[in-house]
mmCIF file as Biopython writes it, N, C-alpha, C and O atoms, coordinates in Angstrom:
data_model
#
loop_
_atom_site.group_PDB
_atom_site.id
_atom_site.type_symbol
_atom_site.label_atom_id
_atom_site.label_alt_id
_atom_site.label_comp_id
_atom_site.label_asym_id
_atom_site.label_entity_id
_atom_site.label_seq_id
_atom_site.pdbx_PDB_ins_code
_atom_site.Cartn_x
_atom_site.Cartn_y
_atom_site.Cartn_z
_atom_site.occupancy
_atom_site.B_iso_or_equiv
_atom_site.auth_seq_id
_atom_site.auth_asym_id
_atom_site.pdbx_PDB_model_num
ATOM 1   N N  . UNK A ? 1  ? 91.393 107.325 74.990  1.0 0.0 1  A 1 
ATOM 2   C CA . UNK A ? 1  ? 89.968 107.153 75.257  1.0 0.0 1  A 1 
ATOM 3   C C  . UNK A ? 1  ? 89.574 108.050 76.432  1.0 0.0 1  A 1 
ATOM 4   O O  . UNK A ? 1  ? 90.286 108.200 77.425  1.0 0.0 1  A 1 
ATOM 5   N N  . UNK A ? 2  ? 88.416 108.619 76.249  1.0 0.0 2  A 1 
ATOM 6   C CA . UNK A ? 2  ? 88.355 109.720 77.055  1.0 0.0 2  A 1 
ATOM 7   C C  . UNK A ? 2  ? 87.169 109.094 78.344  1.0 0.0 2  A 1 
ATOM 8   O O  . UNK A ? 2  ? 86.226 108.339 78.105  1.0 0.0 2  A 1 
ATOM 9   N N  . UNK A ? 3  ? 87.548 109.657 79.716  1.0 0.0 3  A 1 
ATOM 10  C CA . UNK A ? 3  ? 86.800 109.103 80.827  1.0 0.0 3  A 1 
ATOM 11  C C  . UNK A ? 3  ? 85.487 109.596 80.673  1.0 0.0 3  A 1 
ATOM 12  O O  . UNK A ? 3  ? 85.449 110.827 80.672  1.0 0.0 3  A 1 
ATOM 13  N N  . UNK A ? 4  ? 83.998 108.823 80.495  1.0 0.0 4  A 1 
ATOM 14  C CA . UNK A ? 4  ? 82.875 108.987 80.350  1.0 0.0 4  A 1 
ATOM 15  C C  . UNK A ? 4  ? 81.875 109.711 81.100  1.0 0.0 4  A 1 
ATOM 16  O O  . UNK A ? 4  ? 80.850 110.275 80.718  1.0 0.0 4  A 1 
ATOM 17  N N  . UNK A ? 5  ? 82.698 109.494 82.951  1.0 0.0 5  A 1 
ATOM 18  C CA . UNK A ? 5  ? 81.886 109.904 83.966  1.0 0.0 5  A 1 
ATOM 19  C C  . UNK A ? 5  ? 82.284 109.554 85.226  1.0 0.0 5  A 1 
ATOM 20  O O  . UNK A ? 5  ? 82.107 108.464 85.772  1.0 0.0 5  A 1 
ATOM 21  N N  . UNK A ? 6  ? 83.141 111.076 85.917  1.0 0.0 6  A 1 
ATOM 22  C CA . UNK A ? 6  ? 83.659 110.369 86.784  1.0 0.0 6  A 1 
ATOM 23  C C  . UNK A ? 6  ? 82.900 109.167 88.200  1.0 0.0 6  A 1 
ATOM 24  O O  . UNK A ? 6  ? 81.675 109.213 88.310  1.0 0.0 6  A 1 
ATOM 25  N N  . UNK A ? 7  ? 83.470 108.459 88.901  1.0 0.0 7  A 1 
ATOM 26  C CA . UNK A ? 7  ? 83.401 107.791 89.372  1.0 0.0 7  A 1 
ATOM 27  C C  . UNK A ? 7  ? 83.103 108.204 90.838  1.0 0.0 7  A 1 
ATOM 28  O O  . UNK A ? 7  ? 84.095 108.586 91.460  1.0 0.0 7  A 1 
ATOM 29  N N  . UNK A ? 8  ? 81.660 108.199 91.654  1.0 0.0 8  A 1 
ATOM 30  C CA . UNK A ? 8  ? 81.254 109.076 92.966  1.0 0.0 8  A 1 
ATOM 31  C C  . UNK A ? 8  ? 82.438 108.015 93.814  1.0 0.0 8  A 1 
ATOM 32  O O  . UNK A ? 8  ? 82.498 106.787 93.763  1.0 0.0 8  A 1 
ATOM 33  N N  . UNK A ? 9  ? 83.377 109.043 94.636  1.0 0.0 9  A 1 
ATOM 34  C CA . UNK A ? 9  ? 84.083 108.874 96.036  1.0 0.0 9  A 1 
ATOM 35  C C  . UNK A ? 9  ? 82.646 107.958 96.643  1.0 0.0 9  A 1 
ATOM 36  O O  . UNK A ? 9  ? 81.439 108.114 96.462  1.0 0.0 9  A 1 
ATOM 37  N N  . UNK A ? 10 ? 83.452 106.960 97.429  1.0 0.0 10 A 1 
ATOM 38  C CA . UNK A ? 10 ? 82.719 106.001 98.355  1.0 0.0 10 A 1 
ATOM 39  C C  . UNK A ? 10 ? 82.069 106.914 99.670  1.0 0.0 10 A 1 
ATOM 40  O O  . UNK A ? 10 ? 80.985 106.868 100.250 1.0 0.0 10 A 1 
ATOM 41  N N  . UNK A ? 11 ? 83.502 107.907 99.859  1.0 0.0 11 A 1 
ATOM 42  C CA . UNK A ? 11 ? 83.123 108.557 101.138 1.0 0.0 11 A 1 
ATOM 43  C C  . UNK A ? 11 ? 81.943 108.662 101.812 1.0 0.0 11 A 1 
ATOM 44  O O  . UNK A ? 11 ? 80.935 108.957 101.170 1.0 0.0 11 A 1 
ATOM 45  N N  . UNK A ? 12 ? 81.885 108.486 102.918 1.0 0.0 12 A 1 
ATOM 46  C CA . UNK A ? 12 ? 80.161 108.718 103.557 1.0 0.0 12 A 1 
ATOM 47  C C  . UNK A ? 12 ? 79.948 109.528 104.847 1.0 0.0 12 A 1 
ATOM 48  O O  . UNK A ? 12 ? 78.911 109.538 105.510 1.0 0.0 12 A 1 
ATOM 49  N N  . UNK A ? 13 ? 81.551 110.491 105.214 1.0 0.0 13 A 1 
ATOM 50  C CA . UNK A ? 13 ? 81.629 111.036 105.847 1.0 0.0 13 A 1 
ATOM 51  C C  . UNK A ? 13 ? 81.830 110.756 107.481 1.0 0.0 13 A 1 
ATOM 52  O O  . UNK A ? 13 ? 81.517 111.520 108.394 1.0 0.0 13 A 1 
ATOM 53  N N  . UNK A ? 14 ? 82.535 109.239 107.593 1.0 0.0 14 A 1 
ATOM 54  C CA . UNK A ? 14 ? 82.476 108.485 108.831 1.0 0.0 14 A 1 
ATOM 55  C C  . UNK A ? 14 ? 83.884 108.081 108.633 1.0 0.0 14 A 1 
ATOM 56  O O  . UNK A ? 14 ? 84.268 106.944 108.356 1.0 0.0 14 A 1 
ATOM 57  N N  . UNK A ? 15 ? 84.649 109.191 108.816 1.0 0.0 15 A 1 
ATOM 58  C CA . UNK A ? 15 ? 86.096 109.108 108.382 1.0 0.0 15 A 1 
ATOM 59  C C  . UNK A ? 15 ? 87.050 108.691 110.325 1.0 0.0 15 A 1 
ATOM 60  O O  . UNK A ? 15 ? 87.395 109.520 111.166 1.0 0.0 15 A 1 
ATOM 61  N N  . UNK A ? 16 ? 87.149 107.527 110.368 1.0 0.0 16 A 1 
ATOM 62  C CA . UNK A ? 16 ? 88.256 107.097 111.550 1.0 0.0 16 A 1 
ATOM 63  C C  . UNK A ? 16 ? 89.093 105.884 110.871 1.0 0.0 16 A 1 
ATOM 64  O O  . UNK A ? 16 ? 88.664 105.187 109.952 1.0 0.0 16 A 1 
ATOM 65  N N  . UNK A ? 17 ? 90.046 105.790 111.334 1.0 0.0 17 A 1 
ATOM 66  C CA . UNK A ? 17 ? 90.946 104.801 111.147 1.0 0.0 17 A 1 
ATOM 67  C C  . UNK A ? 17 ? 90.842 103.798 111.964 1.0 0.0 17 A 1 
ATOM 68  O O  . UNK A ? 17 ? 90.284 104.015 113.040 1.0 0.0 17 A 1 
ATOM 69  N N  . UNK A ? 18 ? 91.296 102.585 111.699 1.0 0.0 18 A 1 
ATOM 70  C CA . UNK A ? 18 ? 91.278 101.550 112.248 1.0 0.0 18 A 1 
ATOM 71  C C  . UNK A ? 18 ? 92.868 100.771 112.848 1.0 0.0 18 A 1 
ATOM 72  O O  . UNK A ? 18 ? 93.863 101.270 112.321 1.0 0.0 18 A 1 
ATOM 73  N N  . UNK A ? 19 ? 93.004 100.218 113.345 1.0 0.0 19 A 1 
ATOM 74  C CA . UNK A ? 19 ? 94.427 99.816  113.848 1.0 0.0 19 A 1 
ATOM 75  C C  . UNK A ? 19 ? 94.886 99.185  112.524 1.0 0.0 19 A 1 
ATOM 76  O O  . UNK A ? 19 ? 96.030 98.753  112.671 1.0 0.0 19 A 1 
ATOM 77  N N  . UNK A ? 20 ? 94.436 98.985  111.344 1.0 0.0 20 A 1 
ATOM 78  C CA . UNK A ? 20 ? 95.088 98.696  110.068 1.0 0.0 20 A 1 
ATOM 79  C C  . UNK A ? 20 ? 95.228 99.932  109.327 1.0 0.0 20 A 1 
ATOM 80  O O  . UNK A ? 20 ? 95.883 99.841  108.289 1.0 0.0 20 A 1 
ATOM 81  N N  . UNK A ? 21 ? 94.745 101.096 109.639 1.0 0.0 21 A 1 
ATOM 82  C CA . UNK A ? 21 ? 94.377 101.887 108.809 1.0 0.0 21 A 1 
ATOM 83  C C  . UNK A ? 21 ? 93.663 102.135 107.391 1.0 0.0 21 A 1 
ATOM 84  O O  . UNK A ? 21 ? 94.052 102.608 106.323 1.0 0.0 21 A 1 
ATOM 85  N N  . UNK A ? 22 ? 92.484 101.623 107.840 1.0 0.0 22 A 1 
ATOM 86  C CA . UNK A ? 22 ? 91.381 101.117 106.975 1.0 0.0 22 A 1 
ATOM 87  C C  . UNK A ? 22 ? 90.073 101.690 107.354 1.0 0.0 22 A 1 
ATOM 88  O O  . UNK A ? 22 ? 89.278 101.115 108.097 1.0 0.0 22 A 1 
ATOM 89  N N  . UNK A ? 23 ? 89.831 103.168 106.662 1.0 0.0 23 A 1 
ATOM 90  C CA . UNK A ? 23 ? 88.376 103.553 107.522 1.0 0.0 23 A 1 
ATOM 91  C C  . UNK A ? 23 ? 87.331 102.886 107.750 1.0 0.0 23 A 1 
ATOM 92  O O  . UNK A ? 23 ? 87.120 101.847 107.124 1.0 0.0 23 A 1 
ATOM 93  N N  . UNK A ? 24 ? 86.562 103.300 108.590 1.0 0.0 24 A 1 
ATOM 94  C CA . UNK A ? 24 ? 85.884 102.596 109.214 1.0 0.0 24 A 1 
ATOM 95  C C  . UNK A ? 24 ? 84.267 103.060 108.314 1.0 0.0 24 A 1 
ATOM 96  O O  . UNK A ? 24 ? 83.154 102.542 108.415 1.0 0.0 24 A 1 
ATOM 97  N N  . UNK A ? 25 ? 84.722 104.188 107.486 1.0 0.0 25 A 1 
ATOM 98  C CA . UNK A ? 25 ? 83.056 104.608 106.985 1.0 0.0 25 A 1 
ATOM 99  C C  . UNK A ? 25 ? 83.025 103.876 105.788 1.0 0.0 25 A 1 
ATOM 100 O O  . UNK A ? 25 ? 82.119 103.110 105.460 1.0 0.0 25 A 1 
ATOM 101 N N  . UNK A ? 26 ? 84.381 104.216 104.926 1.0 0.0 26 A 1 
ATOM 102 C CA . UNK A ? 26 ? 84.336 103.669 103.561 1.0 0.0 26 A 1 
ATOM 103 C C  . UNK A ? 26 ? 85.388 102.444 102.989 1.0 0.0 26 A 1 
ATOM 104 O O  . UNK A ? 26 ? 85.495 101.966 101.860 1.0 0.0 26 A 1 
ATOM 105 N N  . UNK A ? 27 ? 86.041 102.177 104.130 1.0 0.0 27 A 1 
ATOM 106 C CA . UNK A ? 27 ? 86.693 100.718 104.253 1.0 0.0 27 A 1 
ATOM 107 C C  . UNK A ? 27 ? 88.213 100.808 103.303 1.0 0.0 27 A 1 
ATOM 108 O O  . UNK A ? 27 ? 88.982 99.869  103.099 1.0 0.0 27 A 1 
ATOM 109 N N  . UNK A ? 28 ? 88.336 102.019 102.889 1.0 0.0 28 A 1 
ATOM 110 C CA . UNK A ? 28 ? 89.433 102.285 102.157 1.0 0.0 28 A 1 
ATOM 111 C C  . UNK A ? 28 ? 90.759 102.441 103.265 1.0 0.0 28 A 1 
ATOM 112 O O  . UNK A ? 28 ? 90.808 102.681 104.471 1.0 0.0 28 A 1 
ATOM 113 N N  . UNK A ? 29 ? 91.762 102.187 102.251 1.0 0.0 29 A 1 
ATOM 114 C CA . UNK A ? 29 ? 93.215 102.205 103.310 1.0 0.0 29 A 1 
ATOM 115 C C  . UNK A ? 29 ? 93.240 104.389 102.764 1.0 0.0 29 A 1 
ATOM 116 O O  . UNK A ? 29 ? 92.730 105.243 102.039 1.0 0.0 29 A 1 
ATOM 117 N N  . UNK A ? 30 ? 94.254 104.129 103.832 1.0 0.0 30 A 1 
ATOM 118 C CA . UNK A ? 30 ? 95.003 105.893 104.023 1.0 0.0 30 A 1 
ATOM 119 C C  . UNK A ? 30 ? 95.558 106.006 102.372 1.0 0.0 30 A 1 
ATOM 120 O O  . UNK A ? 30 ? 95.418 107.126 101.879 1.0 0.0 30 A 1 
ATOM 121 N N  . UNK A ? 31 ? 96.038 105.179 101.680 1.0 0.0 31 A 1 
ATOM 122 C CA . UNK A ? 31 ? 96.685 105.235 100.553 1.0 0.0 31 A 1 
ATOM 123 C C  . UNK A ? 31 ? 95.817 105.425 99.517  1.0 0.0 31 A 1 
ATOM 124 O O  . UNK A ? 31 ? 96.022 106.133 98.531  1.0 0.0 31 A 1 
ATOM 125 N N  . UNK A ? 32 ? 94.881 104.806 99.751  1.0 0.0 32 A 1 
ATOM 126 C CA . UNK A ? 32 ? 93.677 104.730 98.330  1.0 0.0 32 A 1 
ATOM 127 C C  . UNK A ? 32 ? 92.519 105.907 98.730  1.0 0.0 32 A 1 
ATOM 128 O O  . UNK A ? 32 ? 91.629 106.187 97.926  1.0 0.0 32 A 1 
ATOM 129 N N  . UNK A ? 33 ? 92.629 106.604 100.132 1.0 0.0 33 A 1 
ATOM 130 C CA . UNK A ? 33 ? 92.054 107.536 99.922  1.0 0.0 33 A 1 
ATOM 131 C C  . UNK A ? 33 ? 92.896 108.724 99.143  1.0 0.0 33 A 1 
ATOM 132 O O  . UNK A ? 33 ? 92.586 109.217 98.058  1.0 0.0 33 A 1 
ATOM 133 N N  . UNK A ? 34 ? 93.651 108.950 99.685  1.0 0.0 34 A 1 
ATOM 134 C CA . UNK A ? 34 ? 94.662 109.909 99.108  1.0 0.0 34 A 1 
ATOM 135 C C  . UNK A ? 34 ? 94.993 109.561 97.178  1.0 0.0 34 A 1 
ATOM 136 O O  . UNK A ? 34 ? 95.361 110.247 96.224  1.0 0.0 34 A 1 
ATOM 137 N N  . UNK A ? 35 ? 94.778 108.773 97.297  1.0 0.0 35 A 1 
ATOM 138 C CA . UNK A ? 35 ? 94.767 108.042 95.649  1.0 0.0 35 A 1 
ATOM 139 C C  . UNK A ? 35 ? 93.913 108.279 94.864  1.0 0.0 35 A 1 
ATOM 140 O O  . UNK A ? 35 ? 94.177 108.611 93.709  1.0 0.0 35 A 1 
ATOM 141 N N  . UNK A ? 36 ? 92.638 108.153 95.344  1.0 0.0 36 A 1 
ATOM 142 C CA . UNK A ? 36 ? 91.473 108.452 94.734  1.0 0.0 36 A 1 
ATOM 143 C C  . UNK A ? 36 ? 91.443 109.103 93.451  1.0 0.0 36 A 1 
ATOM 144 O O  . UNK A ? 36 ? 91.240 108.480 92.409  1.0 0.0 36 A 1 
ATOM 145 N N  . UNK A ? 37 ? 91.692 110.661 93.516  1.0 0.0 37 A 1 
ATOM 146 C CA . UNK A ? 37 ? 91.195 111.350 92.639  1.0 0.0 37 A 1 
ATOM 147 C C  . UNK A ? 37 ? 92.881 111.600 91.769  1.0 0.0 37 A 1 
ATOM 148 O O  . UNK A ? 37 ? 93.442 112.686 91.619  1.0 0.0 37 A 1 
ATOM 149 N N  . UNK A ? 38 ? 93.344 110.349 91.347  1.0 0.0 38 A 1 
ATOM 150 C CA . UNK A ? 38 ? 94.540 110.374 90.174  1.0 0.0 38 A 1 
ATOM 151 C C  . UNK A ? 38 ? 94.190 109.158 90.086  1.0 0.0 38 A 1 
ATOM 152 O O  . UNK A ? 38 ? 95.253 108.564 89.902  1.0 0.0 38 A 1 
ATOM 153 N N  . UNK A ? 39 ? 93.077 108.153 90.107  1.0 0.0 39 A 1 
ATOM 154 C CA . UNK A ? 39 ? 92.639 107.264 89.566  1.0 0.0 39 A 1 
ATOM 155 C C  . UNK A ? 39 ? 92.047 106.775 88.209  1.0 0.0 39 A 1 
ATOM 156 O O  . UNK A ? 39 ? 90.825 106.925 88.227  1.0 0.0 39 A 1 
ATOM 157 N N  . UNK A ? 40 ? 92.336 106.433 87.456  1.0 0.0 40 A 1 
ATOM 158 C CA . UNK A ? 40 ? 91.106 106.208 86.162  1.0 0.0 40 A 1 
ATOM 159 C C  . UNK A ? 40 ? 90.058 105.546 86.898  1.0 0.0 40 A 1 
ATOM 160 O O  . UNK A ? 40 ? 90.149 105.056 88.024  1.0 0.0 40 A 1 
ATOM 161 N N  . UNK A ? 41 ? 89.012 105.588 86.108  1.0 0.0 41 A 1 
ATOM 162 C CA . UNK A ? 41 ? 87.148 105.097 86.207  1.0 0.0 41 A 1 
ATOM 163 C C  . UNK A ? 41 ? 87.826 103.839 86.204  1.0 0.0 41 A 1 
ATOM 164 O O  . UNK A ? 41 ? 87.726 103.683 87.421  1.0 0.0 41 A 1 
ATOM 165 N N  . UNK A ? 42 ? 88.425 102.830 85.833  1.0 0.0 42 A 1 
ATOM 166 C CA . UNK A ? 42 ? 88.490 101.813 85.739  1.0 0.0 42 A 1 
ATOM 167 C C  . UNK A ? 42 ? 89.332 101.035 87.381  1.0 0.0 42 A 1 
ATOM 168 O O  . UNK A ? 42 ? 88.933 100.019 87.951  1.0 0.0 42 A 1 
ATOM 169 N N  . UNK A ? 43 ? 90.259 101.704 87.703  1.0 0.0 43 A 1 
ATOM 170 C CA . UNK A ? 43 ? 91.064 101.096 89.094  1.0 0.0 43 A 1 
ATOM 171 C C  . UNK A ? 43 ? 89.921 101.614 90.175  1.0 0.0 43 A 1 
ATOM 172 O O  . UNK A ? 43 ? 89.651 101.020 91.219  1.0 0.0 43 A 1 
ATOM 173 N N  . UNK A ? 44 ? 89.281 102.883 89.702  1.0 0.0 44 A 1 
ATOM 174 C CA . UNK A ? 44 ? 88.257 103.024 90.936  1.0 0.0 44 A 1 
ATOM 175 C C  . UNK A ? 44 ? 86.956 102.050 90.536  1.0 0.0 44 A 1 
ATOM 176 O O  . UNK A ? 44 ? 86.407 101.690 91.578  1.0 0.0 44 A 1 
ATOM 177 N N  . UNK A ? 45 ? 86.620 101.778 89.933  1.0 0.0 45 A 1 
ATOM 178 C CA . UNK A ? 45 ? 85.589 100.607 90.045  1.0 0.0 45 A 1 
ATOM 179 C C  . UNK A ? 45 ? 86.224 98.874  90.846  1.0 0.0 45 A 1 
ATOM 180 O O  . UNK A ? 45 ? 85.743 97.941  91.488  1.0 0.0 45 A 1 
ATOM 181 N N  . UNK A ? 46 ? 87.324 99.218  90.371  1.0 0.0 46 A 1 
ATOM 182 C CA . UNK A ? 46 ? 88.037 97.978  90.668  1.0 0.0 46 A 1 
ATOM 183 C C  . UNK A ? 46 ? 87.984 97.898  92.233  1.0 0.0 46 A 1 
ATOM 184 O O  . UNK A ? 46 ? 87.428 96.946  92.779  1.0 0.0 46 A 1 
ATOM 185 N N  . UNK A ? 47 ? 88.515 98.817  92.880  1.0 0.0 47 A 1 
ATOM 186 C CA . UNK A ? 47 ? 88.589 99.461  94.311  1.0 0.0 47 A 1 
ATOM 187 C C  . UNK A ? 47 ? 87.171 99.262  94.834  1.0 0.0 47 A 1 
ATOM 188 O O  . UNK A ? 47 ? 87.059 98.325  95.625  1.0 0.0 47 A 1 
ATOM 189 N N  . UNK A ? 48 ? 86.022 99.978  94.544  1.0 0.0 48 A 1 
ATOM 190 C CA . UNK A ? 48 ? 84.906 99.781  94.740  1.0 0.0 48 A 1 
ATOM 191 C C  . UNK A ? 48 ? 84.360 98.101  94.733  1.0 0.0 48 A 1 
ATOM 192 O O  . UNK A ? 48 ? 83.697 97.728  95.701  1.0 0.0 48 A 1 
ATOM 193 N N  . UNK A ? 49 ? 84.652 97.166  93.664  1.0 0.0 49 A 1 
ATOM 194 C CA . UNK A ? 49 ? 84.358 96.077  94.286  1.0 0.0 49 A 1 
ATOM 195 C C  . UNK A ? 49 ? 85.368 95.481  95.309  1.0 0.0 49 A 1 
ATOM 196 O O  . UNK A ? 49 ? 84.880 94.506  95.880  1.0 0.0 49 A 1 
ATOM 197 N N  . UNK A ? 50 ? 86.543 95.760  95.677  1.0 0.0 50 A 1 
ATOM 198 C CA . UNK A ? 50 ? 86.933 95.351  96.660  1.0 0.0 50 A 1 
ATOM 199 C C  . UNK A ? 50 ? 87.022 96.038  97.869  1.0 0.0 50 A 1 
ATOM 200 O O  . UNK A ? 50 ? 87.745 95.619  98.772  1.0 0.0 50 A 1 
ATOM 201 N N  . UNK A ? 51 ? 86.328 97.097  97.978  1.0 0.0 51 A 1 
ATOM 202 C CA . UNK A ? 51 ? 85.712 97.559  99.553  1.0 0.0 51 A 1 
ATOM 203 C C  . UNK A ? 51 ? 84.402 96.668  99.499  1.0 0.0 51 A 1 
ATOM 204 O O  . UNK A ? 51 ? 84.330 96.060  100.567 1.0 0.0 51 A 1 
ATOM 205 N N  . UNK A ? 52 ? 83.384 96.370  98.703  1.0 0.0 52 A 1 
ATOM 206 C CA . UNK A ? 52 ? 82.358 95.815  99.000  1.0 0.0 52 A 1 
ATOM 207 C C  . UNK A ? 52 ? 82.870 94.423  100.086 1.0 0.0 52 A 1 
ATOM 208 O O  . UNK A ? 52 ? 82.257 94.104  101.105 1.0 0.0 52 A 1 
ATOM 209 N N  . UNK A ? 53 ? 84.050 93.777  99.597  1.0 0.0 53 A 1 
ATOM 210 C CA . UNK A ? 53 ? 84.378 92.662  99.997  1.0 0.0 53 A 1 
ATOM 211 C C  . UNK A ? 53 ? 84.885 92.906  101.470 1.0 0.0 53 A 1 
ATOM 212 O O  . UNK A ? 53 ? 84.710 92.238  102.489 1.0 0.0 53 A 1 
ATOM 213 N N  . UNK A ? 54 ? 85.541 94.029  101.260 1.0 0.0 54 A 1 
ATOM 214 C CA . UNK A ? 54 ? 86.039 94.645  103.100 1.0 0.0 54 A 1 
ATOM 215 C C  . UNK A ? 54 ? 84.997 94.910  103.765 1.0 0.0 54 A 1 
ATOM 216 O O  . UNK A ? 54 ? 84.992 94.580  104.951 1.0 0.0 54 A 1 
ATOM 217 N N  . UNK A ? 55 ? 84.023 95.465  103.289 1.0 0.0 55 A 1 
ATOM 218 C CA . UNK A ? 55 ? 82.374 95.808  104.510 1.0 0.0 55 A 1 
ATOM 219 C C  . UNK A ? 55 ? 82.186 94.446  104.800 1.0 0.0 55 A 1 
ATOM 220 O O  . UNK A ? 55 ? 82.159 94.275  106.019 1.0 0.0 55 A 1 
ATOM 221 N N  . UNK A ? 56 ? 82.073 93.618  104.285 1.0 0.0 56 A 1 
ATOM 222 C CA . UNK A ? 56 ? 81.339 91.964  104.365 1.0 0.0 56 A 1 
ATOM 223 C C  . UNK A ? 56 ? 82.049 91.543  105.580 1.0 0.0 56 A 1 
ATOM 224 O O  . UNK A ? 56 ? 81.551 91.267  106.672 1.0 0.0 56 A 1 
ATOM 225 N N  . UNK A ? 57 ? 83.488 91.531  105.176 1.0 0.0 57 A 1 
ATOM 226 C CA . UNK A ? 57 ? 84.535 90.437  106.374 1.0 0.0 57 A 1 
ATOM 227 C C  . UNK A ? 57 ? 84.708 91.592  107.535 1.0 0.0 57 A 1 
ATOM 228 O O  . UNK A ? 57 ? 85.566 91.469  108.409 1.0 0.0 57 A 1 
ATOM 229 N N  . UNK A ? 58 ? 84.038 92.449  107.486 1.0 0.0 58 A 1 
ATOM 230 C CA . UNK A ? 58 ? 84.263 93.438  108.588 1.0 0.0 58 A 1 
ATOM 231 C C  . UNK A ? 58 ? 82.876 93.304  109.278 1.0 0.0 58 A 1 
ATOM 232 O O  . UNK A ? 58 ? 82.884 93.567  110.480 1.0 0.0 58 A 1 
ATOM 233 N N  . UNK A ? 59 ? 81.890 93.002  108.825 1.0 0.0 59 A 1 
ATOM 234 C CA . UNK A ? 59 ? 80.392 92.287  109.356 1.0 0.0 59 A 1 
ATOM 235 C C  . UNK A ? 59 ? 80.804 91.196  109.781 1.0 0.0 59 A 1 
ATOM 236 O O  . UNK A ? 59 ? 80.597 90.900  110.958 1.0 0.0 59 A 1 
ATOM 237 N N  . UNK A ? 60 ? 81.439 90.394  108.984 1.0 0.0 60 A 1 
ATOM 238 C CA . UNK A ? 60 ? 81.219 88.623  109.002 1.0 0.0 60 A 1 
ATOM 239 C C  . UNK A ? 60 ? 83.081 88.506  109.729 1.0 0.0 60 A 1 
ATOM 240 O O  . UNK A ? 60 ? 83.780 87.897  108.918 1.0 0.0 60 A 1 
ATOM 241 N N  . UNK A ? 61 ? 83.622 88.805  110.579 1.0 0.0 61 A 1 
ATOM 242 C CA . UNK A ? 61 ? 84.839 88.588  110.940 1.0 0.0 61 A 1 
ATOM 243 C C  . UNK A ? 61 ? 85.426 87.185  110.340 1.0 0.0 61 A 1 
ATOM 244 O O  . UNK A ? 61 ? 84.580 86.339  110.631 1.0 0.0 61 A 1 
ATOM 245 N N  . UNK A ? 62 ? 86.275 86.694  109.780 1.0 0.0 62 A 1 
ATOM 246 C CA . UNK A ? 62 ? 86.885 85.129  109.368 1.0 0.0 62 A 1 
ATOM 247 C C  . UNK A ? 62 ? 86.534 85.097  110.671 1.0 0.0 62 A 1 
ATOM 248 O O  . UNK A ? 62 ? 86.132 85.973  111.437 1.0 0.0 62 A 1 
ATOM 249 N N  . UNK A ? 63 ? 86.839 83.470  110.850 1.0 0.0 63 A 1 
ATOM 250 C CA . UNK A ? 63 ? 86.745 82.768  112.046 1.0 0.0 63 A 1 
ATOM 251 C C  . UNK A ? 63 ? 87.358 81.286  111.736 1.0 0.0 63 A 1 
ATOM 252 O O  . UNK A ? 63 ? 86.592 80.672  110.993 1.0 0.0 63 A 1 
ATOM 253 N N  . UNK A ? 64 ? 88.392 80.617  112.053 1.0 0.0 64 A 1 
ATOM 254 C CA . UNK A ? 64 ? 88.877 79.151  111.669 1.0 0.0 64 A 1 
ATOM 255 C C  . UNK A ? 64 ? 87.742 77.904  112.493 1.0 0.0 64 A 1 
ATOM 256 O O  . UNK A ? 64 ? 87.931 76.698  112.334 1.0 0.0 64 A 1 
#
């Protein structure tokens, strides 16, 4: 099955690392940037909803 359309990089050009190594622009680890583009449309959508979930708890810190 052939890929329909690739999938726009999150990137937003606010590329620093974090003491997890988790940028700070697009919330991706060092691994999944470098990963990116040998991804299918499908693991990068997947990825994409779970940075949405990393911007949130990176606004909203847990807290017990």
């Amino acid at each position: 099955m052939a890929e329909s359309k690739d999938v726009v990089s999150p990137c937003i050009r606010h590329c620093s690392l974090d003491e997890q190594d988790i940028c700070l622009g697009c919330h991706r680890t060092l691994d999944e940037i470098l990963g990116w583009h040998t991804m299918t449309n499908e693991q990068k959508f997947l990825l994409l909803t779970e940075l949405q979930f990393r911007a949130l708890n990176r606004q909203r810190p847990f807290k017990f």
